[in-house]
C-alpha positions, 0 to 999 in steps of 0.5 A: 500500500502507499506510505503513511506520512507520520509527524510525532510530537514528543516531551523533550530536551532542547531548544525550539525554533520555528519550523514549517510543515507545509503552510504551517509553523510551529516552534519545536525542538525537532529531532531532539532526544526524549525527556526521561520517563514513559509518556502516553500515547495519544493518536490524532485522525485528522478530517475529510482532505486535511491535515494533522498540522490543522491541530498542532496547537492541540498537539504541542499541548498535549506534548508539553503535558506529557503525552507522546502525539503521532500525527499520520496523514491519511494518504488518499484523504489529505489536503495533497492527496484526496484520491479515495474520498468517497470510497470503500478503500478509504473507510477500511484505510483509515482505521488501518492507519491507526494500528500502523501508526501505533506500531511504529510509533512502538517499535521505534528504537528512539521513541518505543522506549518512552511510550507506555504500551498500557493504552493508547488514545485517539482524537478524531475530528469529523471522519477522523471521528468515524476513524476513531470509532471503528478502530476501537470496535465500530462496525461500518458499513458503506453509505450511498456516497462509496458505492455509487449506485443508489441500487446497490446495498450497503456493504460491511467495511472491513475493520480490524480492531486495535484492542490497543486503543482504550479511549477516544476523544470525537471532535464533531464526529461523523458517523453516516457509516454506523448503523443500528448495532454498529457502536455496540462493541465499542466500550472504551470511554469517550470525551465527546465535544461537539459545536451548536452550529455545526452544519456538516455533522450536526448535533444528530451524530453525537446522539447516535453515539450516545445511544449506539454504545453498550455503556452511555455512561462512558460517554461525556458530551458537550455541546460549544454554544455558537461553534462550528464545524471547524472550531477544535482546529487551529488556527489558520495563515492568514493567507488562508484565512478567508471567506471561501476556505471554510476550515478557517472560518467560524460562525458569526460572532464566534471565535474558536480561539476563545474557546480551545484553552478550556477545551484543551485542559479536559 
């Protein structure tokens, strides 16, 4: 298959400078030795033609708070390459990144020896929301979009779970692919954020969540009065900041920088 793009952000010895990451910036120490200790890992699914750096910010955080961050780009769903959007390879792919992410991020001779093996995280916005959930157990099933025929049924999507990942973290989740019973094997704690004014996944996906998994309980859900879709994100160049590029937008009157400080201490 086609190589994966993988970013880790890491607790660290050294001094940081700014670096580029395609339109992007962020001050890191880049390829510095790790700080002592064994971190937690945490992986990052970015959304539909996106990018992981779109949540550098949230990423850095966690890295300074003691977390190991992988961020992988989902080849074939990315802002570069998005040659299987709205494909049944991209629904099985996706989820399949994650367990590959999650074995490199191990089995690096630098790395492997500072994350702990006990349970791995996962953040997921909008499709990478859907990633989330069926890496840890989801059942997905083809929507009309994959199978280009409004005739043809649905089809299961192949999944392997990853017993590895023990909770996920859904920003504005998209779930057009689960269906009555498909969440019923997830039973890994869920922090849920979701934005009022979401219009691409609105408030409808986080109930079928709620209701869709063994234990409702685990699930703890807030709803970001006047938020969008893109509200988790961070934010963008200024020469990408414009009315036609709606990532960079937000709803009148809102502004996500206002609210990511409180969404990144849960």
């Amino acid at each position: 298959g086609a190589d994966i793009p993988l970013a880790v952000l890491y607790p660290a010895h050294g001094d940081e400078r700014t670096e580029h990451f395609g339109p992007y910036s962020l001050d890191v120490a880049t390829d510095a030795a790790p700080a002592d200790g064994v971190y937690p890992l945490v992986v990052v699914s970015h959304g539909h033609s996106g990018t992981p750096w779109a949540y550098r910010e949230l990423a850095k955080h966690l890295a300074l708070s003691g977390f190991v961050v992988a961020l992988p780009a989902h080849t074939g769903n990315t802002r570069t390459d998005n040659t299987l959007a709205g494909t049944a390879a991209n629904l099985a792919n996706r989820p399949r990144h994650l367990t590959l992410t999650i074995d490199a991020v191990l089995a690096d001779a630098t790395l492997g020896p500072h994350v702990r093996r006990d349970g791995v995280a996962v953040i997921g916005h909008s499709i990478g929301g859907y990633t989330a959930l069926a890496a840890a157990g989801g059942l997905p099933w083809t929507g009309p979009y994959e199978r280009k025929d409004s005739t043809a049924l649905p089809e299961p999507v192949p999944v392997t779970p990853d017993a590895r990942i023990r909770s996920l973290v859904l920003l504005n989740p998209a779930t057009f692919w689960f269906i009555a019973g498909s969440l019923r094997p997830v039973h890994v704690p869920i922090l849920l954020r979701t934005g009022e004014k979401d219009e691409v996944t609105p408030i409808e996906h986080a109930h079928k969540i709620i209701e869709g998994v063994a234990e409702p309980a685990l699930v703890e859900h807030q709803d970001i009065p006047g938020a969008g879709h893109f509200a988790f994100m961070s934010k963008f160049p200024p020469e990408m900041t414009r009315p036609n590029f709606k990532p960079s937008q937000d709803p009148e009157g809102f502004d996500r920088a206002s609210i990511q400080p409180a969404f990144f201490a849960d």
